[in-house]
KOLVOMI-251091 format. One record per residue: residue in one letter; x, y, z of N, C-alpha, C, O, CB in turn. Coordinates in steps of 0.1 Angstrom, whole numbers, plus 2048, in hexadecimal, padded with zeros to 3 digits. Atoms other than C-alpha are relative to their C-alpha. Glycine has a CB too. Layout:
BEGIN
AXYZXYZXYZXYZXYZ/...
REM end
This chain:
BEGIN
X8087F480080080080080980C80081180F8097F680080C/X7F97F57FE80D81F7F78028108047FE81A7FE8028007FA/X7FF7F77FA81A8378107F680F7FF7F78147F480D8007FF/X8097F48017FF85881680A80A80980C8078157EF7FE808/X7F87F97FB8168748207F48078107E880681180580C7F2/X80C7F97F480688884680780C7FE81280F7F88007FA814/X8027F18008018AA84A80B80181081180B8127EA805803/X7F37FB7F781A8A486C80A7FE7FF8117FE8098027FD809/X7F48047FF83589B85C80D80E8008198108048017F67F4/X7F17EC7FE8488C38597FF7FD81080B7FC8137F581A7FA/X8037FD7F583C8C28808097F380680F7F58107F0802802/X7F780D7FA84F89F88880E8017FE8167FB8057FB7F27FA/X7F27FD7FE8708AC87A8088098038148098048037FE7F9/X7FB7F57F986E8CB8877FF7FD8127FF80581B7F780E7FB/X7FE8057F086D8B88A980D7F88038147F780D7F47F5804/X7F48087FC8888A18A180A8077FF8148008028027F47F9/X7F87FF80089D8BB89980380A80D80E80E80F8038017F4/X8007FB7ED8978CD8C07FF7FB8068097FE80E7F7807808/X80080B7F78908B38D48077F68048057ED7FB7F87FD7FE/X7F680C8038A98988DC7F97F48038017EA80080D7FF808/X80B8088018878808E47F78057FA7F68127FC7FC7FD80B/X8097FD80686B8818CE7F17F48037EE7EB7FC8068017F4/X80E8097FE8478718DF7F58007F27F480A7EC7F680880F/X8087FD80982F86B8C57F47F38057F67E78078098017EF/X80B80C7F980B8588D37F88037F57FB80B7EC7F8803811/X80C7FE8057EB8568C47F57F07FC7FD7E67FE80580A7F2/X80280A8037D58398BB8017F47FD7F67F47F67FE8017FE/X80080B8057D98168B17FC7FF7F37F07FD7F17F97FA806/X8038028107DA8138897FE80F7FB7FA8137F07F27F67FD/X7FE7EE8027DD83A88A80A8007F78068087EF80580A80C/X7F18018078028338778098058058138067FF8018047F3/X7F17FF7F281983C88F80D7F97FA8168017F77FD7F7811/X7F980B80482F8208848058047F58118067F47F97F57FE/X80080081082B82585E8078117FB80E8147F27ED7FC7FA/X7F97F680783384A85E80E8078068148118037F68097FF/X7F18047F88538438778077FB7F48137FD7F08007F380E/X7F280B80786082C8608028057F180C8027EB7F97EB7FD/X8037FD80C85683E83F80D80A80081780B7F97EF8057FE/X7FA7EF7FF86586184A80F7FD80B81880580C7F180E80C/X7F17FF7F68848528648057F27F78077E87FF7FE7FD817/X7F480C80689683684B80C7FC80880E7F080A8078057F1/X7F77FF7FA8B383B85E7FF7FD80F80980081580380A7FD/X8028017F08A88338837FB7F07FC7F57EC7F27F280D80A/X80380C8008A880F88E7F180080A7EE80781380E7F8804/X80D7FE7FB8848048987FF7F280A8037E88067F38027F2/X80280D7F687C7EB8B87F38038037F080F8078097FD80D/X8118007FB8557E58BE7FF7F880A7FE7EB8087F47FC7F6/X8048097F784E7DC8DF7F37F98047F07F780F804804808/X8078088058327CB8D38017EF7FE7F97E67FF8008067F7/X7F880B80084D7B08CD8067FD80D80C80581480A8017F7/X7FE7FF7EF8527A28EE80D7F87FD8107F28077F27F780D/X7F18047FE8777938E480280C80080D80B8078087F67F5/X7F67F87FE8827B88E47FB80581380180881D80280D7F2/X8047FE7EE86C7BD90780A7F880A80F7FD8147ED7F8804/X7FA8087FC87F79F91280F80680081380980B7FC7F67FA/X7EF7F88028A57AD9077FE80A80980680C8138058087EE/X7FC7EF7F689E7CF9188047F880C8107F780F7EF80F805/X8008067F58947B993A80A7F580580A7F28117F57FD802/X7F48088008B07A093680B8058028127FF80A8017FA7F7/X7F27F57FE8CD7BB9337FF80D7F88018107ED8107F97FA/X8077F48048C07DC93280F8087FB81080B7EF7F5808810/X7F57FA8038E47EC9318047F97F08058017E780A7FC80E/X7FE80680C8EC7D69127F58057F27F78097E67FF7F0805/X8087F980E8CD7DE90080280F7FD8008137F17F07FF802/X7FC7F38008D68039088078067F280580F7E980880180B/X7F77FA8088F28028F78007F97EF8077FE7E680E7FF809/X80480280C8E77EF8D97F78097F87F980C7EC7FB7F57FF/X80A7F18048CA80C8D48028078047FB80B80D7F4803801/X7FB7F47F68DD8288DE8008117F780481C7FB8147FB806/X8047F48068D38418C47F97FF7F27FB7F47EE80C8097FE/X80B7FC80C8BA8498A47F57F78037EE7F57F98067FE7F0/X80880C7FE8A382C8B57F48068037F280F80B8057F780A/X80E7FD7FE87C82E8AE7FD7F780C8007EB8097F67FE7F2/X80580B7FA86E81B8CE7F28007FE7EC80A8028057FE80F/X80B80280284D80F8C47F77FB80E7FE7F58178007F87F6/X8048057FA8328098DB8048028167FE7FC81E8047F67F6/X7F67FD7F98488158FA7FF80080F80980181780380A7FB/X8068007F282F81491B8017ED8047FD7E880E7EC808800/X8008117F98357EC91E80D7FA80580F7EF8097FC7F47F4/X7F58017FB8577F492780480E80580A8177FE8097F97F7/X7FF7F07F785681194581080280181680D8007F7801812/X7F28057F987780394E80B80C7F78168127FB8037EA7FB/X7F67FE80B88781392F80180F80380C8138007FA7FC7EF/X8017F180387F83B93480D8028088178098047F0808804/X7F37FC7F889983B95480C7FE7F58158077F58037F580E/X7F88028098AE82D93880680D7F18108127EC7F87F47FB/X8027F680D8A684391C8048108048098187FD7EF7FF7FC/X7F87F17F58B086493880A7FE7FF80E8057F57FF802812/X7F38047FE8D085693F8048037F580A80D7F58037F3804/X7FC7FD80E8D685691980080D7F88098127F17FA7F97F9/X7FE7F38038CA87691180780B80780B8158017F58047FE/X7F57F67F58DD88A92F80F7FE7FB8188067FA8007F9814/X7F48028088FA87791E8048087F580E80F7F58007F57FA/X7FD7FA80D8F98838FE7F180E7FF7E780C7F78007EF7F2/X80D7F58038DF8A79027FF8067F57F480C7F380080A809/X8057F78088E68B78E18017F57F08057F77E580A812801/X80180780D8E08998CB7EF7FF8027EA7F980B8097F07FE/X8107FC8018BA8A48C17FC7ED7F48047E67EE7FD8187F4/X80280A8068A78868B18067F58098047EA8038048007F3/X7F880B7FE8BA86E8C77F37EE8027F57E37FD80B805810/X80880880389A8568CD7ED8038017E68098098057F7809/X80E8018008768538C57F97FB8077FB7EF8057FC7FB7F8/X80A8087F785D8468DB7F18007FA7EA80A7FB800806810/X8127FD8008388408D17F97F18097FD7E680C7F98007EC/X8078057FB81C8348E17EF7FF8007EA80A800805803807/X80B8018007F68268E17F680A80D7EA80E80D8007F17FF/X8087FC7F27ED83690580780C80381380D8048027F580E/X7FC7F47F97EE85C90F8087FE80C81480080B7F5807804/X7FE8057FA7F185193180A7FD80681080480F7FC7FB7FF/X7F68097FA80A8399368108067FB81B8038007FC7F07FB/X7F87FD80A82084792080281380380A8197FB7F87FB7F0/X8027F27FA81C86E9308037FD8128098058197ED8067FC/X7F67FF7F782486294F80D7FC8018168018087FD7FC806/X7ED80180284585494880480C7FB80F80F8008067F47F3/X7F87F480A84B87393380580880E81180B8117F380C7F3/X8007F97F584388695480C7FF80981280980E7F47FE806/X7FB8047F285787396B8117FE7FC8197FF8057F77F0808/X7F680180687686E95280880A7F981380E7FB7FD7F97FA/X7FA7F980F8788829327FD80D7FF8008147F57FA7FA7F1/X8097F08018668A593F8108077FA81B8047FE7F7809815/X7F67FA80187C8BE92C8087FA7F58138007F380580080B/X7F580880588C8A49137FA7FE7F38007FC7E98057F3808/X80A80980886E89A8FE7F780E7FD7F28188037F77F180B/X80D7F180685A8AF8E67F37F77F87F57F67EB80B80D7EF/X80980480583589B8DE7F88047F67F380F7F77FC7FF808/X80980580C8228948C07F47FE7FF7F87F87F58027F77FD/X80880C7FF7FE8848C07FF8007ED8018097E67F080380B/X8018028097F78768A17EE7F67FA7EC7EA7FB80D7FB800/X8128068037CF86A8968007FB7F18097FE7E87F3810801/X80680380D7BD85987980880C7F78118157FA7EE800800/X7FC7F88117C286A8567F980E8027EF80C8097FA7F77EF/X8077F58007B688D8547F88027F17FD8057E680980A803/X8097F581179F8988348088027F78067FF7EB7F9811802/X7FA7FA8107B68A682080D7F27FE8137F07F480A817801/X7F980F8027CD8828277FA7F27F57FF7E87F08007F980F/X80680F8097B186D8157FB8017F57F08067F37F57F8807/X80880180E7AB8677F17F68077FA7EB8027FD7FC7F67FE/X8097F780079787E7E57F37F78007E97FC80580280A7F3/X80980680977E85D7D67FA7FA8107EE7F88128077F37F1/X8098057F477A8527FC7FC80B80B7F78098168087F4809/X7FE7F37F577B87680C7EE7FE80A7ED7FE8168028157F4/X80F7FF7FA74E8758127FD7F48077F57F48107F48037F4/X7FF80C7FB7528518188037FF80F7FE7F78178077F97F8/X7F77FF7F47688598367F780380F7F980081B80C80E7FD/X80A7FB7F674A86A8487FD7F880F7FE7FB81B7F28017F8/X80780C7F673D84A8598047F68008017ED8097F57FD7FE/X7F480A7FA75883385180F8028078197FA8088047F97F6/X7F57FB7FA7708448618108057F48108097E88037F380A/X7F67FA80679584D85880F7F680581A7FC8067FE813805/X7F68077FB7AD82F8658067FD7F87FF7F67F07FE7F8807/X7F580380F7CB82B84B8027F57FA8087F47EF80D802801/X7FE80C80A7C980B8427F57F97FE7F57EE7FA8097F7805/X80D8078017A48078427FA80C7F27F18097EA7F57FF810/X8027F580F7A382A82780F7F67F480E7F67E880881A806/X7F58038097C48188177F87F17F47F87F17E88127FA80C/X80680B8047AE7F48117F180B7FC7E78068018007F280D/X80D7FC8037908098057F48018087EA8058027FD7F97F9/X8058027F877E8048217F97EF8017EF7EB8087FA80C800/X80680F8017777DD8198017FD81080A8018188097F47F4/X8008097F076B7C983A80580880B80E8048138097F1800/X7FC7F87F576D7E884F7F67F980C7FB7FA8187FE8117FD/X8048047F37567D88688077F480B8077F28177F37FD7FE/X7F98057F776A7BE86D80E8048068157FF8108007F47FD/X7F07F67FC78A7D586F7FE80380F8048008198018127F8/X8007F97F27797E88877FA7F580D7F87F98187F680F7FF/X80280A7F576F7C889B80B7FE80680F8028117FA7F47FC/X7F08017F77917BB89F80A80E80581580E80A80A7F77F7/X7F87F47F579F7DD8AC7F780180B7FC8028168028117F8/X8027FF7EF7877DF8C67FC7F38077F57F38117F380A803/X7FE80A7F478D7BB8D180C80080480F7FA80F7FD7F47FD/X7F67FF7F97B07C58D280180B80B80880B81580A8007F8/X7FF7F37F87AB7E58E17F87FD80E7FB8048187F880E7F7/X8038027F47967D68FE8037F58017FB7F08097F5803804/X7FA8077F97A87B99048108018028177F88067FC7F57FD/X7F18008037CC7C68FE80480C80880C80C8118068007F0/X7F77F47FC7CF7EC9047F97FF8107FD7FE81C7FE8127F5/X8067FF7F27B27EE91C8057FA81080680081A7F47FA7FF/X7FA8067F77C17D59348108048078158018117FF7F47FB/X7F37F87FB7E47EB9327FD80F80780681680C80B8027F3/X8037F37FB7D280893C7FA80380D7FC80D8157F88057F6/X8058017F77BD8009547F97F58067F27EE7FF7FC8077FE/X80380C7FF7B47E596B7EC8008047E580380E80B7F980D/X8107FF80178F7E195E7F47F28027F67E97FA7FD8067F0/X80280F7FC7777C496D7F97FD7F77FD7F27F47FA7FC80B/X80980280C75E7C39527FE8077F87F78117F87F67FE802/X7FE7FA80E7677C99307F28007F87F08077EE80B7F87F7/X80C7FE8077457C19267F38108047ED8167FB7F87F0803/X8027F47FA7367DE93D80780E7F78018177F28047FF80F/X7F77F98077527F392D7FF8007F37FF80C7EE80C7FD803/X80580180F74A7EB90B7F28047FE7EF80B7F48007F17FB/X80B7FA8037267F390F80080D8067F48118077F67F9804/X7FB7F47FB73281391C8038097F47FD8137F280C7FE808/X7FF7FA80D74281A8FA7F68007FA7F280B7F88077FA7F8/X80C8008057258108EB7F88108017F58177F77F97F4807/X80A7FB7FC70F8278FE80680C7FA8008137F27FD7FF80E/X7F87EF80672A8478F87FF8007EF7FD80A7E8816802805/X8047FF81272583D8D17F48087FA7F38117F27FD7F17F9/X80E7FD8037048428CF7FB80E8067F08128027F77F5806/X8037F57FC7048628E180A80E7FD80B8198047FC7FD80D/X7F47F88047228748CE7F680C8017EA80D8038087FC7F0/X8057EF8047208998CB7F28068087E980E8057FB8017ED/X8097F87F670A89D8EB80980080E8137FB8117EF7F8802/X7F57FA7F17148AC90E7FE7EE8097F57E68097F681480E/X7FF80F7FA71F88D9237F47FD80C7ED80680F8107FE806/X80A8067F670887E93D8017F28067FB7E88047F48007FA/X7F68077F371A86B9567F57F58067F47E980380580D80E/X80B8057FA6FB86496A7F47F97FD7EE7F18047FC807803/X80A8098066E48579538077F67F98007EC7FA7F78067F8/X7FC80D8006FC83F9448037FA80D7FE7EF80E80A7FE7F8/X8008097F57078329677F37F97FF7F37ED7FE80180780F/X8108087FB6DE82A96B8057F87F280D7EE7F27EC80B800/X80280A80F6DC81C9468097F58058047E98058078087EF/X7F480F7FC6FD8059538027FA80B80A7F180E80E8007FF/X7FF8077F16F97FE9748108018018177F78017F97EE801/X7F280080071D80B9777FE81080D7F381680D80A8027EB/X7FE7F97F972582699180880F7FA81380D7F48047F8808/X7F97F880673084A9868108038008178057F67FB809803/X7EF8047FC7548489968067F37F280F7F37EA8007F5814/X7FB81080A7578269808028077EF80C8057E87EE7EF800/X8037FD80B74B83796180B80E7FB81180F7F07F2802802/X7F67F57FF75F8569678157FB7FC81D8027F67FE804813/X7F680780277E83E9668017FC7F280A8017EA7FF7F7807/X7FC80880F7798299467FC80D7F67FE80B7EA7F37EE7FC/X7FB7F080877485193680C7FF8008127FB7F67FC810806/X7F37FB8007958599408057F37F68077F77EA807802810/X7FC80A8087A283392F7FD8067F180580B7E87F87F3804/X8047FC81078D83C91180780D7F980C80C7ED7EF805800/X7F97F680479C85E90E8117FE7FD8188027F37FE80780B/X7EB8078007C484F9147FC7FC7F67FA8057EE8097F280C/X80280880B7BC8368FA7FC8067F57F57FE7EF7F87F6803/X8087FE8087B184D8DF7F57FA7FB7F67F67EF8058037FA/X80C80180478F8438DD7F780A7F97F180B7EF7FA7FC809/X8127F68037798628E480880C80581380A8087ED7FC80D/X7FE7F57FC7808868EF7F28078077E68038078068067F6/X80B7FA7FA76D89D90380380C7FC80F8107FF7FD7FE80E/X7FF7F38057678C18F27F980780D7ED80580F7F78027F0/X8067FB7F67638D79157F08097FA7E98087F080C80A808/X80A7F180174A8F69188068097FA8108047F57FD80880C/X7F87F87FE7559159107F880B80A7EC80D8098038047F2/X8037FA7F275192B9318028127FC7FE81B80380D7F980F/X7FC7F080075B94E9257F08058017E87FE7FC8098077F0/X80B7FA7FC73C9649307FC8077F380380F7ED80180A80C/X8087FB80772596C91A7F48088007ED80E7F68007FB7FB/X8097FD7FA70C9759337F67F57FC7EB7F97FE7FD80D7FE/X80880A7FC6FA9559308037F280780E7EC8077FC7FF7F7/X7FA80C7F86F89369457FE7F37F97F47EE7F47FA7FD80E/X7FE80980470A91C93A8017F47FC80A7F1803802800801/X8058117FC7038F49338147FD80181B8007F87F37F27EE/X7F08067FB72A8E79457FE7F67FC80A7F37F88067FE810/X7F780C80272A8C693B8037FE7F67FB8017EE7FE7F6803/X7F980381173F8BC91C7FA7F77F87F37EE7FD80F7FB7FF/X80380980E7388AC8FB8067F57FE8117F68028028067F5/X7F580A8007438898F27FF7FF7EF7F67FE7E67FC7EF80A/X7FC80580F7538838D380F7F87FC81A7FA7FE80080D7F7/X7F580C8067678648C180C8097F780A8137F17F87F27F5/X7F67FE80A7878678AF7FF8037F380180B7EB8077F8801/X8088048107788568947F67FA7FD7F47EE8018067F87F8/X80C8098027588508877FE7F37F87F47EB7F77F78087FB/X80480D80175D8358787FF7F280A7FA7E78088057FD7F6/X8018097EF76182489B7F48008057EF7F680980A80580D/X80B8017FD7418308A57F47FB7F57E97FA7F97FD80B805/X80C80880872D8218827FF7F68047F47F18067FF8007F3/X7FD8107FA73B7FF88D7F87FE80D7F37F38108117FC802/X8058037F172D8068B27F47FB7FF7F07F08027FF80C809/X80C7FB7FF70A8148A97F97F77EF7EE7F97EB801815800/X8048078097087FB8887FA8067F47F08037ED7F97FA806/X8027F681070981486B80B7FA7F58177FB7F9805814803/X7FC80880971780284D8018027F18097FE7EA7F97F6802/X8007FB80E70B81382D7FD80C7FD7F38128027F87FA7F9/X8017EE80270F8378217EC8028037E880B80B8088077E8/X8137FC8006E183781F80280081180080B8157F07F07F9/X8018027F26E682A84880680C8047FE81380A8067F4805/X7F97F07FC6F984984F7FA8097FD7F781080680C8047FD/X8037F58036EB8638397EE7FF8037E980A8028078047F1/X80E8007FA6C585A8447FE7F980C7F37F480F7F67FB7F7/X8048057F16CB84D8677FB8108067F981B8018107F880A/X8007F77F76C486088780E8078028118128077FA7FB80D/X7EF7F97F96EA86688B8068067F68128067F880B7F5805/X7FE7FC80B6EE87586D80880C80281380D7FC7F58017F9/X7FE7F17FF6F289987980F80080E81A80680E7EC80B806/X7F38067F670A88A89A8097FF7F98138067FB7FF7F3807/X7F080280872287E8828068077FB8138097FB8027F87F6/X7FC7F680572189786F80A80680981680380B7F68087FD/X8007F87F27278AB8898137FB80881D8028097EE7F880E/X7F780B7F774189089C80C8037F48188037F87F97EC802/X7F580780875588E87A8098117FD8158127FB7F87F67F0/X7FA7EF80075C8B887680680480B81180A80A7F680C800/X7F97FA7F57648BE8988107F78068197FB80C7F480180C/X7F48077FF77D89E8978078057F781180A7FE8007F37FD/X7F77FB80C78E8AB87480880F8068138138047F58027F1/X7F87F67FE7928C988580A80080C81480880F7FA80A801/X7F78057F27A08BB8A680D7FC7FE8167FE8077F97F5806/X7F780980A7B98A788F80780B7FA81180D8017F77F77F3/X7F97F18057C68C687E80880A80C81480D80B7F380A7FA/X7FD7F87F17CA8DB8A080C7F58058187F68037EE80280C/X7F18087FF7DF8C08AB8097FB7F88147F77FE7FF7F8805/X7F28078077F58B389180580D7FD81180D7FD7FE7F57F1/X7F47F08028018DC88B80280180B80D80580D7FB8127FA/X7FA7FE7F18038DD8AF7FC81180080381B7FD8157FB801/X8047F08027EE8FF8AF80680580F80F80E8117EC8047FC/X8057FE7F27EA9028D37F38058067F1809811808808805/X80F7F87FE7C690F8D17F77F78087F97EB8057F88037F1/X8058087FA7AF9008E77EE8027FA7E880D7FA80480280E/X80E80180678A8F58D87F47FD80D7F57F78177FF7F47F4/X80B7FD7F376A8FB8ED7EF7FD7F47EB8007E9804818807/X8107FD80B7458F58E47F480D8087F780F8147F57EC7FF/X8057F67F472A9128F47F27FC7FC7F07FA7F08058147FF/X80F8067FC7049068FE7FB80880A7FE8038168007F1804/X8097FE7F56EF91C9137F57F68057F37EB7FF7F980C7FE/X80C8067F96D29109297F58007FA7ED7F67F97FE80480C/X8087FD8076BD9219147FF8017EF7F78077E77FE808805/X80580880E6C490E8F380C80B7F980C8067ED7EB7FF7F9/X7FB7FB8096DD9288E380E7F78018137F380B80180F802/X7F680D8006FA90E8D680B8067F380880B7E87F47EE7FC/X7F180280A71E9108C28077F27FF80B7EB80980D80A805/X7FA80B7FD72A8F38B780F7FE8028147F38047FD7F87F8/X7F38057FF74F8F98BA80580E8047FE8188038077F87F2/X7F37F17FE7679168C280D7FF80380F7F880D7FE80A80C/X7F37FE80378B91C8BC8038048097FA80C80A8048057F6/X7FB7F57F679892D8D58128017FA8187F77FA7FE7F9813/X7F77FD8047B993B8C880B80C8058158108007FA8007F6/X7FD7F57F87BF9568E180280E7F87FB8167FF80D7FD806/X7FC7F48077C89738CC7ED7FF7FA7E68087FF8127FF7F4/X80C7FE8017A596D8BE7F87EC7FF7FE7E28007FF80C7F1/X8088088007869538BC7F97F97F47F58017ED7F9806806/X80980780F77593989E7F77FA8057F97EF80B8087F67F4/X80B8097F87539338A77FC7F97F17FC7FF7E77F280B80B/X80280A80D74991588D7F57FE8097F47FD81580B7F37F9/X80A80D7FE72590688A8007F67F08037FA7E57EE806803/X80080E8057228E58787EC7F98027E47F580980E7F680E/X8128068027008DC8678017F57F18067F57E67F28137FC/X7FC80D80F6FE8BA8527F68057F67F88027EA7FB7EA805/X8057FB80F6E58CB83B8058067F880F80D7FA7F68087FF/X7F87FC80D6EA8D38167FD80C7FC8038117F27FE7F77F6/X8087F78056D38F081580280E80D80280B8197F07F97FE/X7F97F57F86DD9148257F58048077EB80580180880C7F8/X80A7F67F96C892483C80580C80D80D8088167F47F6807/X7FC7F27FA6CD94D84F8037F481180D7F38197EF811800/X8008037ED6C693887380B7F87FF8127FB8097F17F5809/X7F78037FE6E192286B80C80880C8118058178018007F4/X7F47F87F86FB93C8767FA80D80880081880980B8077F4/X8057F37F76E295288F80D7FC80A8178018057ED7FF809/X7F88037F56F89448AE8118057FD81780C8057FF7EF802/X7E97F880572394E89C7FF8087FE80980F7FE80C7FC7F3/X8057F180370E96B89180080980B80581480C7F38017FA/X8007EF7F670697D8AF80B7FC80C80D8058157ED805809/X7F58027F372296B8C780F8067F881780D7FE8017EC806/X7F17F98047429748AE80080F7FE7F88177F98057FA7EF/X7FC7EE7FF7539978B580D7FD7FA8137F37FA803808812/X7F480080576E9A38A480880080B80680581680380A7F8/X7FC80180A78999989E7FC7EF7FD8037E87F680F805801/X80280D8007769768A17FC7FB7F07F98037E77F47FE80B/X80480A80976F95E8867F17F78047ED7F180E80E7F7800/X80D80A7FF74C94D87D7FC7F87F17F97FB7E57F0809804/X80480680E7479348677FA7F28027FD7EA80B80E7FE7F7/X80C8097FF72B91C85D8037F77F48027FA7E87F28097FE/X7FF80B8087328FA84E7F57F67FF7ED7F280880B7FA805/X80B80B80071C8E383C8047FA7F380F7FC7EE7EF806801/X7FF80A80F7158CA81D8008077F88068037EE7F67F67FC/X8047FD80B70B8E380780D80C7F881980A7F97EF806802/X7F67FB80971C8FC7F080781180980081A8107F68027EF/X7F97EF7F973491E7FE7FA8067FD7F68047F180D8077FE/X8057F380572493D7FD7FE80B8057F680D80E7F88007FD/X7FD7F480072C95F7FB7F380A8057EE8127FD8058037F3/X80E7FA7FB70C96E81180180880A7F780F80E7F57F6803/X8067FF7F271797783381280C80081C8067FB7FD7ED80D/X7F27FE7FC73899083B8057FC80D8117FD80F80380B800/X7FB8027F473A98685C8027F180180C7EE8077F680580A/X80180B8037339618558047F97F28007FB7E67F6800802/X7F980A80D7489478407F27F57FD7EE7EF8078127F4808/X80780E80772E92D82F8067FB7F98067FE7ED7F58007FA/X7FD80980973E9128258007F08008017E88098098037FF/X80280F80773B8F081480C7F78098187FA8098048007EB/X7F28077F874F8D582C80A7FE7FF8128008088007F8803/X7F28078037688C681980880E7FA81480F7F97FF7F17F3/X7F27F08047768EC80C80680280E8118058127F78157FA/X7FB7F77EF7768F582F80E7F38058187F480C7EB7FF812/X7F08077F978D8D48348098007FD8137FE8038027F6802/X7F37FF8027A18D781D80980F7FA8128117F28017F67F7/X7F57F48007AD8F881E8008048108008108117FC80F7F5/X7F87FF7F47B68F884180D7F67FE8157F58077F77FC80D/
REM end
């Protein structure tokens, strides 16, 4: 299959050439691996994945040291904590050889606390996600909506994505889950995912899934945080800046990738998506991921917010950019309408930004307001 260039790769070698560790995490079949090996030819690669090199480290850690003692990608890198004391020692050795090793990893987490407790200061991080929009073929770009965006399930065309996405989440809850956290019932936990599928792109509600699972909020509160480490799902906060109205606080849940939640919620064919109930969610789920995906692979620093009064006035996204604001709404219809953009209309102040994304065509109607057609809007960011 041949190589799809990423939008992080200027951003990965302008790390390797500051940094004398380079973290790079992000999902399971995200390509982590593939765009290490593509873009670093020169660095020898050990996946501890392979439990003969897990075994070498723990057999004679000093020995393996010094067999991987510079340009070394370590794959996989939280199944051997043992190594980071290791990996200090080496970089204090040698401090102004930048690039000296790679580390990635499947788990925020596990892999953020070692950084913490080891490499703070040494190590310059990455995350890396599914494909972005302007990464996938133009012929599967609409396709991508509701099968998602995982590289080697856009690379195969998307053939036998359900059972793709079956066996990733039997490895992902019996492999990562069990490294992340010690969880008693994966079937409880799995219908947990479930439940957060089906309720993408609404403010979370803790309390009524506990009832629905007979699970306790503390419990539930937990296998969030997992889900979150694990790139599963994210949580888009509030946004709190006063506007003089009162606020709905609790956050929004949304997946990485929707094509993880069609497999949940049993959406299968472009008609099942574009005339289900979840139609306008995904929508919804799949704009605010693309842009989530972007924001982090440039490494903006902007922080995104969604704003919901009590009394129904709603944004679906905001930029926060400090110097100024991009209030975006996100509507899966093809057909324009003024109410669309009442809400970015009367909340954006200069020098703010408002702009109104949907299916249908750009248009030149509003000065204050961008209308535009989704896929322009993705691929010219």
């Amino acid at each position: 299959m041949k190589y799809q260039h990423r939008v992080i790769e200027s951003k990965l070698q302008e790390y390797l050439s500051f940094f004398a560790v380079l973290g790079l995490t992000g999902p399971r079949q995200s390509g982590k691996s593939t765009l290490l090996l593509e873009n670093l030819p020169q660095y020898r690669y050990v996946n501890f994945d392979d439990l003969r090199f897990v075994e070498a480290f723990y057999d004679d850690p000093e020995k393996f040291m010094r067999l991987y003692n510079d340009k070394v990608i370590f794959d996989e890198v939280q199944r051997v904590p043992e190594l980071f004391r290791y990996i200090k020692i080496a970089v204090d050795q040698d401090r102004q050889n930048c690039g000296k090793f790679v580390l990635t990893g499947s788990g925020q987490f596990a892999l953020m606390q070692n950084i913490l407790e080891s490499l703070a200061g040494r190590i310059g991080l990455l995350s890396l996600l599914p494909y972005q929009f302007i990464e996938i073929p133009e012929a599967f770009r609409k396709e991508s909506i509701f099968r998602g965006c995982y590289p080697e399930l856009v690379g195969k065309h998307y053939q036998l994505s359900a059972d793709w996405f079956a066996s990733y989440m039997d490895t992902y809850l019996n492999k990562d889950v069990r490294i992340l956290a010690n969880i008693g019932d994966l079937r409880d936990f799995s219908r947990f995912i479930h439940l957060l599928a089906a309720n993408i792109a609404q403010a979370l509600n803790l309390s009524r899934y506990a009832s629905d699972l007979g699970v306790d909020v503390k419990t539930l509160k937990k296998w969030l945080s997992v889900l979150e480490a694990s790139y599963i799902l994210f949580l888009l906060p509030p946004y709190y800046n006063n506007f003089g109205k009162r606020i709905v606080k609790a956050p929004k849940v949304y997946f990485y990738d929707t094509g993880l939640v069609s497999y949940l919620v049993g959406i299968s064919e472009y008609q099942h998506y574009e005339k289900g109930p979840m139609a306008g969610s995904l929508f919804e789920n799949y704009i605010i991921s693309e842009i989530y995906k972007r924001e982090l692979h440039q490494k903006s620093n902007s922080e995104l917010f969604y704003y919901r009064t009590t009394n129904g006035v709603e944004v679906d996204l905001i930029i926060d950019r400090k110097q100024y604001r991009e209030f975006i709404e996100i509507k899966h219809s093809e057909t324009y309408s003024t109410r669309m953009k009442s809400a970015i209309s009367e909340l954006a102040n200069t020098p703010d930004q408002a702009v109104l994304i949907y299916q249908g065509e750009t248009l030149n109607l509003d000065l204050k307001v961008r209308i535009v057609n989704y896929q322009e809007f993705l691929t010219a960011h």
